[in-house]
py3Dmol code that shows the C-alpha trace and the ligand (Angstrom):
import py3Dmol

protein = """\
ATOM      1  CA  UNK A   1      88.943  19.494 -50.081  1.00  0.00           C
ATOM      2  CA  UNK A   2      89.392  20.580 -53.825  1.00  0.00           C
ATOM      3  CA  UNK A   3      87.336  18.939 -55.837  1.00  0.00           C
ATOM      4  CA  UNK A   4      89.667  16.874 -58.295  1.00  0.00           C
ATOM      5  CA  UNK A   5      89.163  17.707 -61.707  1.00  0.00           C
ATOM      6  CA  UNK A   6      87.730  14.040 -63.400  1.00  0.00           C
ATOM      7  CA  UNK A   7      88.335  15.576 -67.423  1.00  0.00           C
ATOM      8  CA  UNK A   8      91.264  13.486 -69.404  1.00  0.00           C
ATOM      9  CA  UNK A   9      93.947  15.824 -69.542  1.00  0.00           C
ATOM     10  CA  UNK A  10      95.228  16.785 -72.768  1.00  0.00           C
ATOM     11  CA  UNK A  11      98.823  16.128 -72.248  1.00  0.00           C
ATOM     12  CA  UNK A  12     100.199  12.843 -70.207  1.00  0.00           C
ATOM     13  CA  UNK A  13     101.188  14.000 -66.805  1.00  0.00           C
ATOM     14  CA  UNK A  14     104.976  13.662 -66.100  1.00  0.00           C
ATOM     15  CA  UNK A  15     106.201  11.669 -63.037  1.00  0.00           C
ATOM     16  CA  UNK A  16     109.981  12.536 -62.286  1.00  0.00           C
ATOM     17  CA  UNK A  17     112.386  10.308 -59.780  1.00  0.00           C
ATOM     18  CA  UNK A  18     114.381  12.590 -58.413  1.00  0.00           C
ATOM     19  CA  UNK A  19     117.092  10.027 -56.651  1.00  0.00           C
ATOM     20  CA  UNK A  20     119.405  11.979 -54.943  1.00  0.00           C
ATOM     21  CA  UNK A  21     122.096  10.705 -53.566  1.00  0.00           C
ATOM     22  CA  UNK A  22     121.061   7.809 -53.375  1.00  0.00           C
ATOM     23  CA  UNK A  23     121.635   4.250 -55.044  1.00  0.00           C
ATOM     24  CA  UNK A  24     124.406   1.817 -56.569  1.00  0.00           C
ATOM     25  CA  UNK A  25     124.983   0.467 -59.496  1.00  0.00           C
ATOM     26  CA  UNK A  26     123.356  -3.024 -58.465  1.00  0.00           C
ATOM     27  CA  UNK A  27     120.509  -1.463 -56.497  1.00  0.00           C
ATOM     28  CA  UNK A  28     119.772   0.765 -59.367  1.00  0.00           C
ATOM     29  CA  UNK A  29     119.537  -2.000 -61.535  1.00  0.00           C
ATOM     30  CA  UNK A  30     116.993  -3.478 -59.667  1.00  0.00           C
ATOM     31  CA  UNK A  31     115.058  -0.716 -58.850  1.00  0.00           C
ATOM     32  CA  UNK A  32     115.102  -0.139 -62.490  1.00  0.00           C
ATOM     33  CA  UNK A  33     113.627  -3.376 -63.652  1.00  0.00           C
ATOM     34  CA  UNK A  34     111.091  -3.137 -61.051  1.00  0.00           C
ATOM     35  CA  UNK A  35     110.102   0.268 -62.253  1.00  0.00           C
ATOM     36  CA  UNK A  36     109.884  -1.387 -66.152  1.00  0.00           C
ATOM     37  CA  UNK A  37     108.015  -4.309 -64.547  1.00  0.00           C
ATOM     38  CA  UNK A  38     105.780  -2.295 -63.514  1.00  0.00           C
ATOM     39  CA  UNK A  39     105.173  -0.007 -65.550  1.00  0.00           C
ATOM     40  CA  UNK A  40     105.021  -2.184 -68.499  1.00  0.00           C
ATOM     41  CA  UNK A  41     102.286  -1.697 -71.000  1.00  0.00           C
ATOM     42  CA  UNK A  42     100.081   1.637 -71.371  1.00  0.00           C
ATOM     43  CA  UNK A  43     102.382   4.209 -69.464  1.00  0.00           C
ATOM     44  CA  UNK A  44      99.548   6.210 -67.679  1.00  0.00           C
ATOM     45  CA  UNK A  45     101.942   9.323 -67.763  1.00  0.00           C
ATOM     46  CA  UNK A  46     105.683  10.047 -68.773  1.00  0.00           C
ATOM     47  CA  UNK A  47     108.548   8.983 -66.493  1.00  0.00           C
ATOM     48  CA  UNK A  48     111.740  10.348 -66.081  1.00  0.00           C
ATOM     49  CA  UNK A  49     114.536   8.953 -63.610  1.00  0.00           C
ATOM     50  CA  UNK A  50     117.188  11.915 -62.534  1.00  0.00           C
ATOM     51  CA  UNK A  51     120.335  10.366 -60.731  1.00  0.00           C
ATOM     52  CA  UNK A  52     123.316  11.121 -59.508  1.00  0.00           C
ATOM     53  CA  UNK A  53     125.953  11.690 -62.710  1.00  0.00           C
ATOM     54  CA  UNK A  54     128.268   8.318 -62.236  1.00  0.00           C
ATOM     55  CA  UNK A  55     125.026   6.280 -62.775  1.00  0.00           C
ATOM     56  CA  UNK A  56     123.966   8.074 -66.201  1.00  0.00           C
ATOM     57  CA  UNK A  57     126.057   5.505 -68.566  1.00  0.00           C
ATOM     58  CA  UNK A  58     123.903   2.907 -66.430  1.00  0.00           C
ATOM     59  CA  UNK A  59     120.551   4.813 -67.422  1.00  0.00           C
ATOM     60  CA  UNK A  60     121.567   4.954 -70.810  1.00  0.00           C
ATOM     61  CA  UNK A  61     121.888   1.105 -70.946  1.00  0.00           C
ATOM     62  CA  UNK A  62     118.914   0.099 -69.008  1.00  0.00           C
ATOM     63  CA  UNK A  63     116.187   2.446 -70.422  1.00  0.00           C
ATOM     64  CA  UNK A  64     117.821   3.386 -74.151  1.00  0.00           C
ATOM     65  CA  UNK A  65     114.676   2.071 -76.181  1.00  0.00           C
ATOM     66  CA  UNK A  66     111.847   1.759 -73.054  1.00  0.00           C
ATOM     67  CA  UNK A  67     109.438   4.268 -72.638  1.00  0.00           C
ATOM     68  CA  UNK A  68     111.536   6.050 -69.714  1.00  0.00           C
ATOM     69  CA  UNK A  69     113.369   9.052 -69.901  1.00  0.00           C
ATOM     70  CA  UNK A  70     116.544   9.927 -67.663  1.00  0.00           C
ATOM     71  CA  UNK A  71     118.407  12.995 -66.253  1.00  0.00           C
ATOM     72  CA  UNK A  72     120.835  14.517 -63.717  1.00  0.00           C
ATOM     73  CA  UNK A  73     120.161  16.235 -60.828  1.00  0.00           C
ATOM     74  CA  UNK A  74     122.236  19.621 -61.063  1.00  0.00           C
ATOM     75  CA  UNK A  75     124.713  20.827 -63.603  1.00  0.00           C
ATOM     76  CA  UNK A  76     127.293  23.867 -64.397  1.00  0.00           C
ATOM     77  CA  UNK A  77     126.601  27.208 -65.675  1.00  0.00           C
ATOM     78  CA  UNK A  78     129.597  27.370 -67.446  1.00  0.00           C
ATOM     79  CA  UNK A  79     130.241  25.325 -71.038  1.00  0.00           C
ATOM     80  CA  UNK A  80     133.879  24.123 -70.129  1.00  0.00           C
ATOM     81  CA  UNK A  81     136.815  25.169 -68.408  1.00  0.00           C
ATOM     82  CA  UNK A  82     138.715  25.045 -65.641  1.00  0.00           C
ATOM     83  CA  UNK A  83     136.035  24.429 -62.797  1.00  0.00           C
ATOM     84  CA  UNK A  84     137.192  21.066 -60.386  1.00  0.00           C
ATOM     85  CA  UNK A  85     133.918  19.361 -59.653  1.00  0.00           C
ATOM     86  CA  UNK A  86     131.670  20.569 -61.728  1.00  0.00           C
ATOM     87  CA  UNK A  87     129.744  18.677 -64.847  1.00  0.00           C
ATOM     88  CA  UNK A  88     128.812  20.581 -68.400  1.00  0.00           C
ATOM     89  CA  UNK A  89     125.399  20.809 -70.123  1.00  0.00           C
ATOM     90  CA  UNK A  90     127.531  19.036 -72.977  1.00  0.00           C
ATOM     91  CA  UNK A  91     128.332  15.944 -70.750  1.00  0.00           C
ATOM     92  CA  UNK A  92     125.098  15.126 -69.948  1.00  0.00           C
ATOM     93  CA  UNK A  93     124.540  15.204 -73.570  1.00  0.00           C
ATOM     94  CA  UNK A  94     127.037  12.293 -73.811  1.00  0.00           C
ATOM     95  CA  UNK A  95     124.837  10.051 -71.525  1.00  0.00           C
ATOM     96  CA  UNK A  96     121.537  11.037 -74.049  1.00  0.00           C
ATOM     97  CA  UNK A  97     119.752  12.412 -70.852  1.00  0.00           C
ATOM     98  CA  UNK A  98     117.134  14.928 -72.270  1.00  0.00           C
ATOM     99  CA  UNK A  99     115.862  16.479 -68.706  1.00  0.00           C
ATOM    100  CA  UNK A 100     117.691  18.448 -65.860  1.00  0.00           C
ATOM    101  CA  UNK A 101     116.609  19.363 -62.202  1.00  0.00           C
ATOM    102  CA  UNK A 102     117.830  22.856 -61.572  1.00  0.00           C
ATOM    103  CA  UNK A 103     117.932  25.335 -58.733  1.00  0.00           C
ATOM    104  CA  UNK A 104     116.825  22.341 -55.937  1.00  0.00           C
ATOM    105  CA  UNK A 105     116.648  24.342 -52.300  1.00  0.00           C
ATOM    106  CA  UNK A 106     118.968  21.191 -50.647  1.00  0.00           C
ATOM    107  CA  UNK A 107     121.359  22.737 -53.718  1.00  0.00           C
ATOM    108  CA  UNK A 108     120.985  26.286 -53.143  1.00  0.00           C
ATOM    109  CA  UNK A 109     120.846  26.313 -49.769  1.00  0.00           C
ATOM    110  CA  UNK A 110     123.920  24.394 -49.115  1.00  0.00           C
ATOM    111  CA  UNK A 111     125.753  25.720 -51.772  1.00  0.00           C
ATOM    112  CA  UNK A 112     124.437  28.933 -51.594  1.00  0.00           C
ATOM    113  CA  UNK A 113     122.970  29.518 -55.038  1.00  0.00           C
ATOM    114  CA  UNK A 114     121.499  32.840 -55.902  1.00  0.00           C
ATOM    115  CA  UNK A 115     119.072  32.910 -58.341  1.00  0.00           C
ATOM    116  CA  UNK A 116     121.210  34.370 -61.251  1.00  0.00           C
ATOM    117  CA  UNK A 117     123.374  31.355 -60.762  1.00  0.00           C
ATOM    118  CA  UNK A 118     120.066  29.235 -61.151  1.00  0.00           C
ATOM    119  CA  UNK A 119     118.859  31.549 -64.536  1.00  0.00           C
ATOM    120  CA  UNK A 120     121.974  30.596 -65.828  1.00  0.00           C
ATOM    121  CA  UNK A 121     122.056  26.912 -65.152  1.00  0.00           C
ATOM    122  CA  UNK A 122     118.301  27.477 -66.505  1.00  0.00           C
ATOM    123  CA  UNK A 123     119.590  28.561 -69.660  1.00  0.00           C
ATOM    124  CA  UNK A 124     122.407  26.354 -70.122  1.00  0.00           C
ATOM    125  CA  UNK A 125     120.162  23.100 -69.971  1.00  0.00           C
ATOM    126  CA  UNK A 126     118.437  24.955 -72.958  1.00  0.00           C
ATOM    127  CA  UNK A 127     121.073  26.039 -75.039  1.00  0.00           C
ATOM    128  CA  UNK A 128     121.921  22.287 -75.130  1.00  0.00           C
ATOM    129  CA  UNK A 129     118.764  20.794 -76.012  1.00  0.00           C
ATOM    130  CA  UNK A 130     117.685  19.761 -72.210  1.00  0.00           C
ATOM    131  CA  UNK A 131     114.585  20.096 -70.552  1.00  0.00           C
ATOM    132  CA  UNK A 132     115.305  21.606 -67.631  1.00  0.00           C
ATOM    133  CA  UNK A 133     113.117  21.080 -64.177  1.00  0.00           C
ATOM    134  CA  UNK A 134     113.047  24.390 -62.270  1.00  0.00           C
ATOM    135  CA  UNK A 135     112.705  23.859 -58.624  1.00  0.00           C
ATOM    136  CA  UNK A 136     111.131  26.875 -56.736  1.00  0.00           C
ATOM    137  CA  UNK A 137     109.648  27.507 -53.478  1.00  0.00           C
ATOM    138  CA  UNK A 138     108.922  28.786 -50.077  1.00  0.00           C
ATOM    139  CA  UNK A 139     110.212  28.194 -46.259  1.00  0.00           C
ATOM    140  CA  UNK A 140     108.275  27.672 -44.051  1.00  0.00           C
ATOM    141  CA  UNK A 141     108.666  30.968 -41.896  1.00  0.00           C
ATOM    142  CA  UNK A 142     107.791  32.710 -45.613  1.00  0.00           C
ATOM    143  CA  UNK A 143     104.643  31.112 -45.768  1.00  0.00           C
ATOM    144  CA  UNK A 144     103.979  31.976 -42.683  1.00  0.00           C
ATOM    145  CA  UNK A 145     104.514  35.238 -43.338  1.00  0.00           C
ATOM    146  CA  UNK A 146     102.466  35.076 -46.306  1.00  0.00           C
ATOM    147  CA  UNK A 147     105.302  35.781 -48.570  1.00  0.00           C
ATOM    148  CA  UNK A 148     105.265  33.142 -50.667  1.00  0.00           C
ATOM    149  CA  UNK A 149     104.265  34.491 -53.764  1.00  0.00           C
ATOM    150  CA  UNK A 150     106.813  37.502 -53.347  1.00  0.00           C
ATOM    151  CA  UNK A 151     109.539  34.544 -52.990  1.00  0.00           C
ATOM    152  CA  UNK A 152     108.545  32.423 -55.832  1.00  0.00           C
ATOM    153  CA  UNK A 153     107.686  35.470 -57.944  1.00  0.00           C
ATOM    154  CA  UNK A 154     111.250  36.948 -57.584  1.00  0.00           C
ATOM    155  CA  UNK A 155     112.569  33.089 -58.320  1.00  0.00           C
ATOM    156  CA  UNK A 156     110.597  33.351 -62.050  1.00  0.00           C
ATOM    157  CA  UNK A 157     111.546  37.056 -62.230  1.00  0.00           C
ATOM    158  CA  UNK A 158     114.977  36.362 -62.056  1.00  0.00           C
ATOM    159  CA  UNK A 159     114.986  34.038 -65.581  1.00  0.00           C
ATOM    160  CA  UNK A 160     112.555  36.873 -66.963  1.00  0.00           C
ATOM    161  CA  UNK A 161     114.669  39.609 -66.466  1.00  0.00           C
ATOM    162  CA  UNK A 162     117.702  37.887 -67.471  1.00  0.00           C
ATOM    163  CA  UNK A 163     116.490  35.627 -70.719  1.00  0.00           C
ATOM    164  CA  UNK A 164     112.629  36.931 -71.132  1.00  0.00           C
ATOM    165  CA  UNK A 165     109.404  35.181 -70.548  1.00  0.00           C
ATOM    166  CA  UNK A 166     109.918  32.951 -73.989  1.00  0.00           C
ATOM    167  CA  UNK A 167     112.478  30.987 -71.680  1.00  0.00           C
ATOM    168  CA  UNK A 168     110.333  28.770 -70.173  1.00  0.00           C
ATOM    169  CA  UNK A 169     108.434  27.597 -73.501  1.00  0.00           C
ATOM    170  CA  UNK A 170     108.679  23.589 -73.434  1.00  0.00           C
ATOM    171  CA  UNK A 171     110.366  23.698 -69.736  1.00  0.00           C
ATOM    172  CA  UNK A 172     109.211  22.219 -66.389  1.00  0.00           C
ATOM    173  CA  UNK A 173     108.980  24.168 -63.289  1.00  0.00           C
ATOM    174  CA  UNK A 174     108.762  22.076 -60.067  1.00  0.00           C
ATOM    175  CA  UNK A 175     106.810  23.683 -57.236  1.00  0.00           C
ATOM    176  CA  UNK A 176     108.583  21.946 -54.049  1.00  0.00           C
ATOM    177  CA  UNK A 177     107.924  24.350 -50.790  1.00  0.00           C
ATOM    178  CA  UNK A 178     110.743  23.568 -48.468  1.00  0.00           C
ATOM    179  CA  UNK A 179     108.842  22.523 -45.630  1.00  0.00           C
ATOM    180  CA  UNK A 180     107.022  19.878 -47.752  1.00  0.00           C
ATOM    181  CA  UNK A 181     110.243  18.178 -48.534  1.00  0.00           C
ATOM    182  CA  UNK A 182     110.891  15.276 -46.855  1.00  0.00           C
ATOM    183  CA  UNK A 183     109.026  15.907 -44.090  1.00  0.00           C
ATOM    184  CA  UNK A 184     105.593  14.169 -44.731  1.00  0.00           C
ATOM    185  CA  UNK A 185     103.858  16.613 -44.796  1.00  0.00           C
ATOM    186  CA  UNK A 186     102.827  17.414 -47.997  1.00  0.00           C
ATOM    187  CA  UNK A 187     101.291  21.042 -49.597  1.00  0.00           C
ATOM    188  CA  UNK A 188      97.251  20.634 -50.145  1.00  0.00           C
ATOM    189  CA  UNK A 189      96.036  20.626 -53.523  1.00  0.00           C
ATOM    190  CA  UNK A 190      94.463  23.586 -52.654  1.00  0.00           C
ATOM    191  CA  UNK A 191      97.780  25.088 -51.269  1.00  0.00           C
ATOM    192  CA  UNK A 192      99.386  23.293 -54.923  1.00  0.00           C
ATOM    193  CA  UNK A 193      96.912  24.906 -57.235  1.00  0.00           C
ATOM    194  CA  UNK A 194      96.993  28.233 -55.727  1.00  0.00           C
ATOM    195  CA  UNK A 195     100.615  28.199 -56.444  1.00  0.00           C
ATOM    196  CA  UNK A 196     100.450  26.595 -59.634  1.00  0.00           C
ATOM    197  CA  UNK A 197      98.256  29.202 -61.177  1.00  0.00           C
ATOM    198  CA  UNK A 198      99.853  32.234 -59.836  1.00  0.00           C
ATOM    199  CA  UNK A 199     103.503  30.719 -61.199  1.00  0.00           C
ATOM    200  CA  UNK A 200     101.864  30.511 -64.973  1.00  0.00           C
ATOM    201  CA  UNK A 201     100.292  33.862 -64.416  1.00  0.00           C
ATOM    202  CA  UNK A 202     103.052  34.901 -64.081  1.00  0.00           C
ATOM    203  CA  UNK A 203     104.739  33.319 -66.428  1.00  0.00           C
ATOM    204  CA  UNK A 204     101.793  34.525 -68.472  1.00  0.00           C
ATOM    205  CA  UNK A 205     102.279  38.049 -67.728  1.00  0.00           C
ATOM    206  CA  UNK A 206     105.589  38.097 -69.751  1.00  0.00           C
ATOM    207  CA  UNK A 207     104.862  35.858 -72.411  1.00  0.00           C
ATOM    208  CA  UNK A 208     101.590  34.148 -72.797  1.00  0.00           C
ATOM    209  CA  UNK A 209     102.581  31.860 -75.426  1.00  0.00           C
ATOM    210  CA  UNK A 210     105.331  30.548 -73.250  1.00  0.00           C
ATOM    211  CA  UNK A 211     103.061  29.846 -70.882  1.00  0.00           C
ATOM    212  CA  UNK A 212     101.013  27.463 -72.373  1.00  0.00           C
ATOM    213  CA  UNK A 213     104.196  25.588 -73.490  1.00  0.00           C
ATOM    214  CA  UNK A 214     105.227  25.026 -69.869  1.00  0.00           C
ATOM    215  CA  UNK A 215     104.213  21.998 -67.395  1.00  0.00           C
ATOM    216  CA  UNK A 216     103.762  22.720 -63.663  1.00  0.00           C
ATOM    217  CA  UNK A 217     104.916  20.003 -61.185  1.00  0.00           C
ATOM    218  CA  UNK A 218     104.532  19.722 -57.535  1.00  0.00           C
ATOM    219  CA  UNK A 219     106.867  18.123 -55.314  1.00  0.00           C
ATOM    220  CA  UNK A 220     107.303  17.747 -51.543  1.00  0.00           C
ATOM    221  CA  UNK A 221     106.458  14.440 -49.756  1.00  0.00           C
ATOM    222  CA  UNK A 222     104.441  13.164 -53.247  1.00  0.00           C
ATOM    223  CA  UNK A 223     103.034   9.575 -52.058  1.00  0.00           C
ATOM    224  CA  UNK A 224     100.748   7.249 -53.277  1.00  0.00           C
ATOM    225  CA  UNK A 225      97.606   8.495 -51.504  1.00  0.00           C
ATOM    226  CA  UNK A 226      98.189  12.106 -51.846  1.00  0.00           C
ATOM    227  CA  UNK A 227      99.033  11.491 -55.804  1.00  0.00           C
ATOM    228  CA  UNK A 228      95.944  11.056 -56.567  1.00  0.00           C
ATOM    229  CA  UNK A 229      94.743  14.030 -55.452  1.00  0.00           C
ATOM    230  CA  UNK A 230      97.710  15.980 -56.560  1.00  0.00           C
ATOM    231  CA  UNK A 231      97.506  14.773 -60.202  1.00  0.00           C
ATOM    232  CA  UNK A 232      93.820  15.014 -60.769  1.00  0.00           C
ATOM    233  CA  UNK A 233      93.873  18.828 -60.312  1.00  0.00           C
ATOM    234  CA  UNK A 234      94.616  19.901 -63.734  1.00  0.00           C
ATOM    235  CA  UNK A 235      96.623  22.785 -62.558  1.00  0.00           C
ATOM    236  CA  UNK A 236      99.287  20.586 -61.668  1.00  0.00           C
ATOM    237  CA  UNK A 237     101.183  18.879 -64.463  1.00  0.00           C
ATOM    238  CA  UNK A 238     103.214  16.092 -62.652  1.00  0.00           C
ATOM    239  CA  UNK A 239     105.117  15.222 -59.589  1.00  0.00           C
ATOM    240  CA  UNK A 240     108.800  15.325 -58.635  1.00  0.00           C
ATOM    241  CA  UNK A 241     109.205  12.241 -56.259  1.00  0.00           C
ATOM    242  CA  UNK A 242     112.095  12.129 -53.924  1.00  0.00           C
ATOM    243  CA  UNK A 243     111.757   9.509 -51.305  1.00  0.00           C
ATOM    244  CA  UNK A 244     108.946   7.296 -52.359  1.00  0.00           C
ATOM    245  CA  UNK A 245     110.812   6.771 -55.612  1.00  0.00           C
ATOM    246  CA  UNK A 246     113.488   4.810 -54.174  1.00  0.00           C
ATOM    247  CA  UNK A 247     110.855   2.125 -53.346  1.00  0.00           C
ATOM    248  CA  UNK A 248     109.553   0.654 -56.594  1.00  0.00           C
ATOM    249  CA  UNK A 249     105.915  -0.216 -55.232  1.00  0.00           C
ATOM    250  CA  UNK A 250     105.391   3.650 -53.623  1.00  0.00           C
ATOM    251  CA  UNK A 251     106.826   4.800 -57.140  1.00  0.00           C
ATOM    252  CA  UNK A 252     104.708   2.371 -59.482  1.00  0.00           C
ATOM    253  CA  UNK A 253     101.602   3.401 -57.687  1.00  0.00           C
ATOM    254  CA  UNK A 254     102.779   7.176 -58.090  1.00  0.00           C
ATOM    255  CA  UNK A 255     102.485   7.093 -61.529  1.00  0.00           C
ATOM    256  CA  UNK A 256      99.542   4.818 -61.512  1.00  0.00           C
ATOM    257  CA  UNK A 257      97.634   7.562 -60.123  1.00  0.00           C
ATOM    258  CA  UNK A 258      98.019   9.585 -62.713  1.00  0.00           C
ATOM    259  CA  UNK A 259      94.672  10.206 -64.665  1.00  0.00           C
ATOM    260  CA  UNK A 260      94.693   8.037 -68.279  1.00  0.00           C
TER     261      UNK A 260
END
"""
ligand_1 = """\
10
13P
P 110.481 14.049 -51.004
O 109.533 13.411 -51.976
O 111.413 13.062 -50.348
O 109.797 14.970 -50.062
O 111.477 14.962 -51.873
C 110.919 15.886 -52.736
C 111.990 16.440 -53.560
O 112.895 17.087 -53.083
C 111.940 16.138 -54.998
O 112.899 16.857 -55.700
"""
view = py3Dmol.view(width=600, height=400)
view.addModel(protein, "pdb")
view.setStyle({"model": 0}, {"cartoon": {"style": "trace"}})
view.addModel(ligand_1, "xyz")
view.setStyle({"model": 1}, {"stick": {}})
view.zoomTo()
view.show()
């Protein structure tokens, strides 16, 4: 077992709902006052709700002035145009969302996105004042392998190349191996931290002030006992939560792990 590391971290830890495609507009609301509920009082970390776009107006009425933050799950590379289907940095903007998830493998690998699609999606949350939440990670077969590194390295590399190491200052990267998602079975904190630190080394390696201006999250089967491992290790910044945040109680208890 790692040993959890018991200091008070310097920054709040951020806990992020990533939804999916999941919810309506009257089971939102009620998840949504259940998460206030509780949550009420000292916040033990920052929370951010990402949704699917139709319910963003609904965010924007329910936690305008609370201590939550909200965002969307995906959005274009392009700033306008003629592209059916697809949602603008700028829209989002609309909405006052302030965080993005980008580059999510059940995106990319349906979709097909390569990773200059992903840089630029990257970059387009930035140019418009978003935070964006960088999903990268591993299969299962490439961990196997042992590749995992090489994988997540050329992920990061891709953004460096294209827009420099000074890209990720103030961003969130999400560490979410494939095979931990929605699986149960969950990366180690061991497994977590290892990762962790070679993703700011290398974020390190091309700009080391960067670096220290960017929050690591893990995500993969986060739950309420495994959270509290997960966020004590001080490698690891937050959590992106897919299916335990649909139930208010897992989700509540999520964040509640999170070291004061
Ligand atoms: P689960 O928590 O359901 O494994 O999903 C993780 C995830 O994909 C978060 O973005």
């Amino acid at each position: 077992m790692h040993t959890p590391d018991t200091s008070s971290p310097s920054t709040p830890k951020i806990v992020v709902a990533n939804w999916k495609m999941h919810g309506n507009l009257q089971r939102n609301q009620h998840l949504i006052q259940q998460y206030l509920q509780g949550l009420q009082g000292d916040m033990p970390c920052e929370v951010v709700v990402c949704v699917p776009y139709p319910y963003l107006a609904q965010m924007q009425h329910l936690l305008a002035g609370t201590a939550l933050h909200w965002g969307a799950q995906n959005i274009a590379k392009f700033e306008q145009g003629a592209y059916t289907g697809e949602v603008s940095a700028e829209m989002l903007c609309d909405f006052a969302a302030r965080y993005v998830i980008i580059g999510h493998s059940e995106r990319s690998t349906a979709y097909c996105e390569s990773d200059e699609n992903i840089a630029e999606k990257f970059m387009m949350a930035k140019r418009h004042g978003l935070i964006p939440i960088l999903c990268v990670g591993e299969t299962l077969l490439e961990r196997e392998a042992g590749v995992m590194e090489r994988v997540v390295g050329k992920q990061l590399e891709t953004i460096i190349r294209l827009f420099g190491g000074e890209a990720f200052a103030d961003t969130l990267i999400s560490y979410e191996p494939i095979w931990a998602i929605g699986t149960g079975l969950a990366a180690s904190a061991e497994q977590a931290v290892a990762m962790h630190s070679f993703i700011r080394d290398t974020v390190a390696a091309a700009d080391s002030a960067a670096a220290k201006r960017l929050k690591i999250l893990y995500g993969g089967s986060v739950n309420p006992q495994n959270a509290i491992q997960l966020l004590h290790q001080k490698e690891i910044d937050g959590a992106l939560v897919g299916r335990c945040s649909l139930d208010a109680e897992q989700f509540i208890k999520i964040c509640q792990a999170a070291p004061c």
